[in-house]
C-alpha positions in Angstrom: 135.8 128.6 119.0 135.3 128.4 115.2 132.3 127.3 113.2 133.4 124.7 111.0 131.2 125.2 108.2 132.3 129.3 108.1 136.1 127.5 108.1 135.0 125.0 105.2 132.9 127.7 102.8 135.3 130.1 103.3 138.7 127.9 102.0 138.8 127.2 98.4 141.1 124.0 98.9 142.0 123.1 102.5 142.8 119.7 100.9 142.1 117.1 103.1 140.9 117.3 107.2 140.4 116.0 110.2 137.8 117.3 112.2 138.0 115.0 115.9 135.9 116.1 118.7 133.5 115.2 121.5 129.4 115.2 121.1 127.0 117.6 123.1 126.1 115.4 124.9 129.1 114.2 125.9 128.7 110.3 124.8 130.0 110.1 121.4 133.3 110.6 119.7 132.6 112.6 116.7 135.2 112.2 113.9 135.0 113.3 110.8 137.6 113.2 107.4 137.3 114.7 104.1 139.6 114.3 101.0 139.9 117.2 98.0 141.4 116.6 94.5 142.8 119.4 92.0 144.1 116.9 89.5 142.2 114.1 87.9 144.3 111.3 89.2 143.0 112.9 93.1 139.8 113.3 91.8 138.9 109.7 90.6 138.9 108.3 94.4 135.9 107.2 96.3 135.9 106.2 100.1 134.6 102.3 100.6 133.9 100.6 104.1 136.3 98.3 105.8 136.1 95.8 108.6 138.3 97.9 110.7 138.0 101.3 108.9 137.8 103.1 105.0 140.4 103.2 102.7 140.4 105.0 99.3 139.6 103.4 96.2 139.9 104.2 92.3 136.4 105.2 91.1 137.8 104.6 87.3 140.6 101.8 87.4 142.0 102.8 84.1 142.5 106.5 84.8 144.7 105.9 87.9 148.1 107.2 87.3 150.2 106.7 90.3 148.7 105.1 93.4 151.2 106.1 95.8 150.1 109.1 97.9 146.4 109.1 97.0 145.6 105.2 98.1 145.2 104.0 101.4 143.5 103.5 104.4 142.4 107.1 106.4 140.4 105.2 109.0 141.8 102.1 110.8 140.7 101.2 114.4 143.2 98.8 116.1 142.0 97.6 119.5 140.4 100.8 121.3 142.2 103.8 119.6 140.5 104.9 116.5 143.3 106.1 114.3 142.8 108.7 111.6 145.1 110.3 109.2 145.7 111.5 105.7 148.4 108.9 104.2 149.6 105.2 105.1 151.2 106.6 108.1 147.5 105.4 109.0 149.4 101.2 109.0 153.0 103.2 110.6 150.6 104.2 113.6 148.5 100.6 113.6 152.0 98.3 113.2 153.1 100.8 116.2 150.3 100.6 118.8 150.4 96.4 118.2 153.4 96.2 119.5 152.8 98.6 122.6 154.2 101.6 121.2 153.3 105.1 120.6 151.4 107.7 118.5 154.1 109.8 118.9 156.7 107.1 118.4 155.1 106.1 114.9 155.5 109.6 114.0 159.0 110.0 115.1 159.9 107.5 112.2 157.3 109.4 109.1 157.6 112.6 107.6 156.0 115.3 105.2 154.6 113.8 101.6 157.6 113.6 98.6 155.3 115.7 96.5 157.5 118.5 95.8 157.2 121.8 95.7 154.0 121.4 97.6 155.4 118.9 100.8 152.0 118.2 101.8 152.0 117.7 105.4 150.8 114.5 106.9 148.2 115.0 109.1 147.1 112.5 111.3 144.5 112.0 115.1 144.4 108.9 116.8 141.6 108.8 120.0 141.4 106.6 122.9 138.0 105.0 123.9 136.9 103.3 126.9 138.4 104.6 130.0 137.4 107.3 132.1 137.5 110.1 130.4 137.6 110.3 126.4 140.6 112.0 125.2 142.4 112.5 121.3 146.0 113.5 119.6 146.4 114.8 116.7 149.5 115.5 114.7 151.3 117.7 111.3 154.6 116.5 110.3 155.6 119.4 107.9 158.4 120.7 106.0 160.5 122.9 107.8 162.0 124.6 104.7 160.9 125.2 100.7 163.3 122.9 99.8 161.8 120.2 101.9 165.6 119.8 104.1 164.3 118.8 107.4 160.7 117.9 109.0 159.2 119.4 112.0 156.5 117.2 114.1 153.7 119.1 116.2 151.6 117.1 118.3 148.4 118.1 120.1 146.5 116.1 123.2 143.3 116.8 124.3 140.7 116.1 127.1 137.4 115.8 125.2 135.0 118.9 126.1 131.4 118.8 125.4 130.6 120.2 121.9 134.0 120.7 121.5 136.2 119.1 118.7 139.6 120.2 116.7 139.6 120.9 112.8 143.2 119.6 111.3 143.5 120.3 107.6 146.5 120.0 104.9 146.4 123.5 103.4 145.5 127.3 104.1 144.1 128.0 100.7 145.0 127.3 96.8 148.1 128.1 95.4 151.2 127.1 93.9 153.0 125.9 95.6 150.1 125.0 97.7 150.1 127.0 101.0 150.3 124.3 104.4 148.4 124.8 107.7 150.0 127.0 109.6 149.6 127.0 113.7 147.3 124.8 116.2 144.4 122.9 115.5 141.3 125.2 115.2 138.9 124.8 118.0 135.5 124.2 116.2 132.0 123.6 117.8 130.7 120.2 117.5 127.0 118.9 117.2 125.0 115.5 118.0 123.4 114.1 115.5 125.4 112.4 113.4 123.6 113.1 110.2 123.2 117.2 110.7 127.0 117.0 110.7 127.8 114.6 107.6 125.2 116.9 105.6 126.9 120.1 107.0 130.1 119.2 106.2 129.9 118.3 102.5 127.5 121.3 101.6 130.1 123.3 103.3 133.3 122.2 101.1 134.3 123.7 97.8 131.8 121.8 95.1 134.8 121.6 92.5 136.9 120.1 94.5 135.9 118.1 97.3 135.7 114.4 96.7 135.1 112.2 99.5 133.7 112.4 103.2 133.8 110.2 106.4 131.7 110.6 109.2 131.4 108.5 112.3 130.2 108.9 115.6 131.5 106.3 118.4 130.3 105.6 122.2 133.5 106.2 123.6 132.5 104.2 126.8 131.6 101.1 124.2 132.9 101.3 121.2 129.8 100.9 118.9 130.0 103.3 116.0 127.7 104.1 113.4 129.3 106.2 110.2 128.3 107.6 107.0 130.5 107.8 103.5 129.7 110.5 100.7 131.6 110.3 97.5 131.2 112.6 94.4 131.5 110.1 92.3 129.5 107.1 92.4 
């Protein structure tokens, strides 16, 4: 297993990430999603609280230049799967599930971001509460060439394991073209207390760039959750 924070301090820009796990104790769902900007039209987002989620909002109005790929809604929960992802794949994957489809059939029909030459991957976790046992997905649709040709999907399931959770992020490091994830989902260790972790987590990510954070914890047996949001810019 990983430590998360080491993984965190020790990437300039992993971009944005999806850390989904299971608490020590084994009650909670622990999910957490951070987004990064290099450019000032990523930059000028903050997170804001939803009836069934977050979505991503202009901080400044008037400096928004294009909307498309940096506004949506990362956290949506649609009956009991708690979906979580870095685009508006987040409404493919909602529109999916309420008509008694798939995770992986939502996917089937999305691919990599248009943002050329970096073809951000979409990353994306969806995790199923109630039940007996809690369990999660998670998913990278990525580029399969550097002239973004074809898309190759990679999805992950998981039995939850005490203290155990799965770190999903966009890219490796800085660059340019920016360098995407490359392999599994990291193995990460994952605490209680839902605070400890939020704080953790933002002191952990690169001050220049990070922008916004989501943290929730979730009975996976009920279904209460009880979440934090930090934005850089309030």
């Amino acid at each position: 297993m990983y430590d998360l924070y080491e993984l965190l301090r020790g990437n300039i820009y992993p971009g944005r990430g999806i850390v989904v796990g299971c608490s020590e104790d084994g009650s909670k769902l622990m999910v957490a999603y951070f987004i990064m900007g290099r450019s000032e039209n990523s930059r000028n987002r903050v997170f804001v609280e939803t009836a069934d989620g977050i979505r991503t909002q202009a901080f400044d109005p008037a400096k928004m230049v294009d909307p498309s790929l940096i506004i949506y809604h990362p956290v949506r929960r649609v009956g009991n799967k708690l979906v979580v992802t870095n685009g508006d794949q987040t409404d493919t994957i909602r529109d999916f599930l309420e008509r008694g489809q798939s995770f992986v059939e939502a996917l089937q029909t999305r691919c990599f971001e248009p943002d050329a030459p970096n073809y951000t991957p979409r990353i994306s976790a969806m995790a199923s509460l109630g039940g007996e046992k809690l369990s999660y997905d998670m998913s990278i649709l990525k580029c399969a060439d550097a002239e973004g040709s074809g898309c190759n999907r990679f999805t992950f399931s998981y039995a939850a394991v005490r203290g155990v959770g799965h770190f999903l992020h966009t890219y490796v490091g800085d660059g340019n073209p920016i360098p995407s994830f490359v392999g599994e989902p990291e193995p990460v260790a994952i605490v209680d207390d839902l605070d400890t972790f939020a704080q953790k987590v933002w002191a952990n990510l690169n001050e220049a760039n990070k922008v916004s954070l989501y943290v929730s914890a979730t009975d996976w047996q009920t279904g209460t959750t009880e979440l934090r949001i930090m934005n850089k810019y309030n």
